[in-house]
N, C-alpha and C positions, 0 to 999 in steps of 0.2 A: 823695383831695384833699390838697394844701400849703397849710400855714400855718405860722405860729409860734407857739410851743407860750407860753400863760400861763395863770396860774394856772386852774384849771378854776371856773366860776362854777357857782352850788350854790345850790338853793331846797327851803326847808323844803316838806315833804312826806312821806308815809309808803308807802314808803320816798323819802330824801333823790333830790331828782335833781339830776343832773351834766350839766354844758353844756362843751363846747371853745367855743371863741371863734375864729373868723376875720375877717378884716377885712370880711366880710357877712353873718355871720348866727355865728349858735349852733344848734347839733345836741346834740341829747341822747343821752346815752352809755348810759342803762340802755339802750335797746333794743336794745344789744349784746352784754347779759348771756349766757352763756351759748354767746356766736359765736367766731369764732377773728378775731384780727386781727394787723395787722403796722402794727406803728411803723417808718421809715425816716429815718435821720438823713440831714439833705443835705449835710453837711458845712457849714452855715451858722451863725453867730450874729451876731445882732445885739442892741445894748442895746437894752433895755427904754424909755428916757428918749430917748435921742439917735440911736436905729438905726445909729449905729456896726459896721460891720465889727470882732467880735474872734475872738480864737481863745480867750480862756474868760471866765469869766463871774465877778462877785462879788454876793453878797448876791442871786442868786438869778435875776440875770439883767441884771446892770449891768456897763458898762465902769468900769474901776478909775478913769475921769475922773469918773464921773458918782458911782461909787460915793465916793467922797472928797469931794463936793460936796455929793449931796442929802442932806437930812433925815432921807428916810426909809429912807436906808443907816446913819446915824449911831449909835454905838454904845447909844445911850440907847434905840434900839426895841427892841433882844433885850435892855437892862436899862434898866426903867422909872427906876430910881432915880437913874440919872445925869443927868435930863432936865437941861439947863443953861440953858434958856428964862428962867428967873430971874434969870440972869447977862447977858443979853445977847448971848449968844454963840451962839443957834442957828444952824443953818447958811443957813435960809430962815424968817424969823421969822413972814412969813402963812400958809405950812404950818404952823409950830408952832401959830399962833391956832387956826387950823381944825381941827387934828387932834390938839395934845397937850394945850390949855391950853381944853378943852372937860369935860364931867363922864365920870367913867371908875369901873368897877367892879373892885373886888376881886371874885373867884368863886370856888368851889369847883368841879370838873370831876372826872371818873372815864373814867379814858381808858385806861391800861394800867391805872391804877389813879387812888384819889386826888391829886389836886393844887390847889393855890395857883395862879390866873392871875390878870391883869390884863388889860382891853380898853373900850376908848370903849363906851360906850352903843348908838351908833348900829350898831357890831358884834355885835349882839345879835340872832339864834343863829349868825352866821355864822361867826365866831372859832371857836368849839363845834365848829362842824362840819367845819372845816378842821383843829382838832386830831385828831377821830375820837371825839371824847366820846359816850359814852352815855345818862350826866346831865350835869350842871351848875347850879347856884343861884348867883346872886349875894347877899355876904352885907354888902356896905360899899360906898356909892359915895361917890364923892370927888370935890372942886368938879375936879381937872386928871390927868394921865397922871403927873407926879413924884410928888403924893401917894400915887398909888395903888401905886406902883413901890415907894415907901419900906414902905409897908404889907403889902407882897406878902414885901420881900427879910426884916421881920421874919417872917412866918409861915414862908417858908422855912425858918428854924430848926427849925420842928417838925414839915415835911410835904415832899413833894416838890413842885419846882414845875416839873419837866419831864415830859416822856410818853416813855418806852420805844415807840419805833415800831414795833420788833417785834413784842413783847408785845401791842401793840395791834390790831395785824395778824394776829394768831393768834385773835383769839377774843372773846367780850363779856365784862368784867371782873368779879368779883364783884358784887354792889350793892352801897351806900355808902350806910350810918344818916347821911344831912344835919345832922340834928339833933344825932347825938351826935359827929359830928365835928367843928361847928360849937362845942360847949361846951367841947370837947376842946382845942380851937385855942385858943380866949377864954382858957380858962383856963390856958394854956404862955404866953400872952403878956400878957395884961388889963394887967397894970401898964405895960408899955411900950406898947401902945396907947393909953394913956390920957395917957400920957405924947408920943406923937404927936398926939393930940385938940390937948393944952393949946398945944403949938407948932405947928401948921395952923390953930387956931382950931375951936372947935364950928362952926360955921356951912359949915365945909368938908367934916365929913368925918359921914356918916349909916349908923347901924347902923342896917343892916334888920333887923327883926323878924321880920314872915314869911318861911318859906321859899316862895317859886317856884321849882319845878323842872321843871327842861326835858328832855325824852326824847326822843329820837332812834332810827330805824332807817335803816342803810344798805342799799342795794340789794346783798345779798354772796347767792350760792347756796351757798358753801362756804369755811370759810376753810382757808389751808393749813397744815401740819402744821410746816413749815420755811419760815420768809421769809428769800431769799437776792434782793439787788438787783440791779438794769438801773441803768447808767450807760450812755447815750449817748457819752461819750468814749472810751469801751475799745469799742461794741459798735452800731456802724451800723444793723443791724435786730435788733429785738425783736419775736415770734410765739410766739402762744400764746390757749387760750381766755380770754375777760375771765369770772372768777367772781365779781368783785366789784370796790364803790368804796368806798372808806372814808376819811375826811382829803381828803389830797390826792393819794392814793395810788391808779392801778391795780395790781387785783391779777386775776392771771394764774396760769393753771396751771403755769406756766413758772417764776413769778417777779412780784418787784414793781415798779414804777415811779414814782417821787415825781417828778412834776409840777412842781411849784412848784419842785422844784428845779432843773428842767430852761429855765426861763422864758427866752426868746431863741432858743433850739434852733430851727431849721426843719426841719420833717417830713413827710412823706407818710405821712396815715394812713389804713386801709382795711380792709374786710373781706373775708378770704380764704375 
């Protein structure tokens, strides 16, 4: 079948199941575990927002028009802390109501390994699972997406707030004491947390107490030894057995595939 490739939609489950998306339905990708398939690029892209003819993509699957206009390309979503809704200046200020200036979580996650994230509430576990997390708790939510950015870019000082996608791709990460990394954190930063409380206002920002923690399995038979990548731009078709999904990631006996990165691409995809 053709379609255009977006992000693959994703329902908790034990293990996670993965859906493509076509403009009539969704098909679930586990029951290809294990099969051989072939991705074919049609030499097509289109945006994401505007269906634009381009020849490449930005932020993931945007024309550089749309990517310079919307929101949700705007530099302040890969960093929480630049949100500028407060200034006036968003690019699309009812997207920001909707989506930044809504209650949002600081978390903790264990993906390649430990990290610091941030995500809207109503992203709860699906954030998770598009990183490839294992665990995750959230440990702070915050009345907006700027608070929570500014809260995240402090803890960065003491923890990672990215995921090695490699590493993540390789294998299930250590476990992660919640607890004692949680005190661990508090106490690398408490005073300037506290110090963030008194200028947001208590009323905005809530330390959780208990830990909830959230666990995850992905549908994987095997992970591989060495993750070497598929780009559609250098490599028309990609074949190979599917062993596993994890993130947003196929992975293949061949090799891996990020999806989400691919978004706009048109494909024909099938089993061989």
């Amino acid at each position: 079948m053709e379609f255009r490739l977006v992000k693959m939609i994703v329902e908790q489950a034990n293990p996670i199941r993965y859906f493509f998306s076509t403009e009539d339905r969704a098909f679930l990708l586990n029951d290809l575990l294990g099969k051989k398939i072939a991705i074919i690029f049609k030499n097509k892209i289109t945006c994401l927002n505007c269906n634009t003819s381009i020849k490449k993509t930005y932020s993931g699957g945007y024309c550089y028009k749309c990517f310079m206009s919307l929101a949700k390309t705007d530099t302040c979503i890969v960093s929480p802390y630049l949100c500028h809704y407060h200034l006036g200046t968003c690019r699309e200020p009812l997207w920001g109501e909707e989506h930044c200036m809504q209650p949002h979580i600081v978390y903790l996650a264990n993906t390649s390994g430990p990290k610091v994230g941030v995500t809207r509430m109503t992203q709860i576990p699906t954030r998770w699972i598009d990183q490839g997390a294992q665990t995750a708790t959230p440990i702070i939510k915050t009345k907006n997406r700027r608070e929570a950015g500014i809260i995240e870019k402090l803890f960065a000082s003491a923890m990672d707030d990215k995921t090695n996608w490699r590493n993540m791709l390789k294998g299930v990460p250590e476990p992660v004491n919640y607890l004692n990394l949680k005190k661990q954190l508090f106490f690398a930063c408490g005073q300037s947390l506290d110090e963030l409380e008194e200028s947001f206002g208590t009323a905005d920002i809530e330390l959780l107490e208990d830990l909830q923690i959230y666990e995850f399995q992905y549908p994987i038979l095997s992970y591989p030894d060495k993750v070497s990548s598929f780009n559609l731009d250098k490599l028309n078709l990609i074949e190979g057995t599917l062993i596993g999904i994890k993130g947003q990631y196929l992975i293949l006996d061949t090799g891996v595939i990020n999806i989400r990165n691919h978004g706009g691409y048109h494909i024909e995809f099938k089993e061989i």
